[in-house]
Residue, then its C-alpha position, 0 to 999 in steps of 0.5 A: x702303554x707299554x715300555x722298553x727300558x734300556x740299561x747302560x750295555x744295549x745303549x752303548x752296543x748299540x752305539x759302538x755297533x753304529x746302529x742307534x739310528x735305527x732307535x727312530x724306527x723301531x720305537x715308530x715300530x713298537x708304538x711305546x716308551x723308550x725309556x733311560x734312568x737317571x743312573x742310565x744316564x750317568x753311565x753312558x752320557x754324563x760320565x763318559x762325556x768327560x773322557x776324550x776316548x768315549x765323548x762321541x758315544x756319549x754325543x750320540x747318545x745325548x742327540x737321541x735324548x734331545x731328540x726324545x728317542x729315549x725318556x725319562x721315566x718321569x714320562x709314564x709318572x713315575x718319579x726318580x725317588x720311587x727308583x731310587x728307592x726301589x734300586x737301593x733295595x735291588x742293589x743290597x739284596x742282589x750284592x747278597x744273594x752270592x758269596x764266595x770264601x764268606x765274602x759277598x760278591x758283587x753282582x750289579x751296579x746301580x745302572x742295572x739295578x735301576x733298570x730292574x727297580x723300574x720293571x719292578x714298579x711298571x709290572x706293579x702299575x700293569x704297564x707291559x714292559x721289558x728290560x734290553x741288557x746285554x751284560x750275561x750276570x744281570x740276564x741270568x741274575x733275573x732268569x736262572x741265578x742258579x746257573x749264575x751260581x754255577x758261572x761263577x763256580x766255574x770261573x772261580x773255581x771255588x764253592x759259591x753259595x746262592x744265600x737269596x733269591x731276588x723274586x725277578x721270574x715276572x721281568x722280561x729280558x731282550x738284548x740289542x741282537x733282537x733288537x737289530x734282528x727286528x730291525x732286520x726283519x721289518x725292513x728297517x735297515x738302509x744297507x740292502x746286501x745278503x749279510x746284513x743280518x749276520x754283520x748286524x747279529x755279530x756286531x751286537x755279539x762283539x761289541x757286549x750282547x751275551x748271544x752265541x753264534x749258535x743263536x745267530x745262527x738259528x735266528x738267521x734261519x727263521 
């Protein structure tokens, strides 16, 4: 068994993209689990169903439930209380682990959280898993935070201290460009033009995927 879980800004780029269609064929392509938490949910279906502005997202988000594109992670036997109190821990250590004039800073909400407590819990089932996330802070929060401490400096412009370190090296990240590069590249794309690729990568880049053009365009390359 093997699982994607994906959090709230990969769904919704995707969507705002208008590539969710391709969800069909790349989970027939990766022959696993695409997996949606309750906090997930929440964030890019029940929530924004209430806002005229965000109801047809959330619509297309409900269809690729009902559809069964996406799961619960009930669907691989692990119950929403296990998340639930895996993500409270994630939640208190992460809003923590950085602080800035004696005041801690708030890194990551609950949907975030909930998609690291499960990569948590499936790595400790030896289920191989990753997480997609586009947001720049939670990629860098899991593969270097002392960069993130530095981010923060930067955009701050004042001294941040990195009190804790969240034990996250074993948790895979990918964002939806790889997602739609894959796409790409396994002739998954209906739209057969010579910039498909590239509308495809800055699509992703515009609407939340932390990619730079210089990936882009090293990803065209290959």
């Amino acid at each position: 068994m093997k699982a994607l879980i994906f959090d709230s800004s990969s769904i919704i780029n995707l969507v705002m993209s208008g590539i969710e269609e391709l969800l069909a064929s790349l989970k027939t392509e990766f022959n696993g689990k695409f997996i949606m938490t309750e906090s997930v949910k929440y964030e890019t279906m029940d929530r924004p169903m209430q806002i005229k502005r965000f109801e047809l997202g959330a619509l297309k988000v409900k269809n690729l439930l009902d559809n069964k594109i996406f799961e619960f992670p009930n669907s691989i036997g692990i119950s929403n209380e296990e998340i639930k109190e895996k993500t409270k821990e994630i939640l208190n250590f992460a809003n923590s682990s950085f602080s800035a004039k004696n005041e801690f800073m708030h890194i990551i909400d609950l949907g975030e959280a909930s998609c690291l407590a499960l990569s948590l819990i499936l790595n400790n089932e030896k289920i191989k898993n990753a997480i997609v996330v586009d947001e720049r802070t939670t990629r860098m929060l899991v593969e270097n935070p002392a960069n993130l401490k530095k981010l923060f400096e930067n955009k701050l412009h004042t001294k941040v201290s990195l009190t804790n370190k969240l034990n996250l090296q074993n948790i895979k990240i990918i964002r939806s460009s790889e997602l739609a590069y894959l796409a790409y590249k396994k002739n998954l794309v209906e739209l057969k033009n010579g910039r498909v690729l590239d509308a495809l990568l800055y699509a992703t880049k515009f609407n939340g995927s932390s990619i730079s053009r210089n990936e882009i365009e090293e990803m065209k390359r290959l």
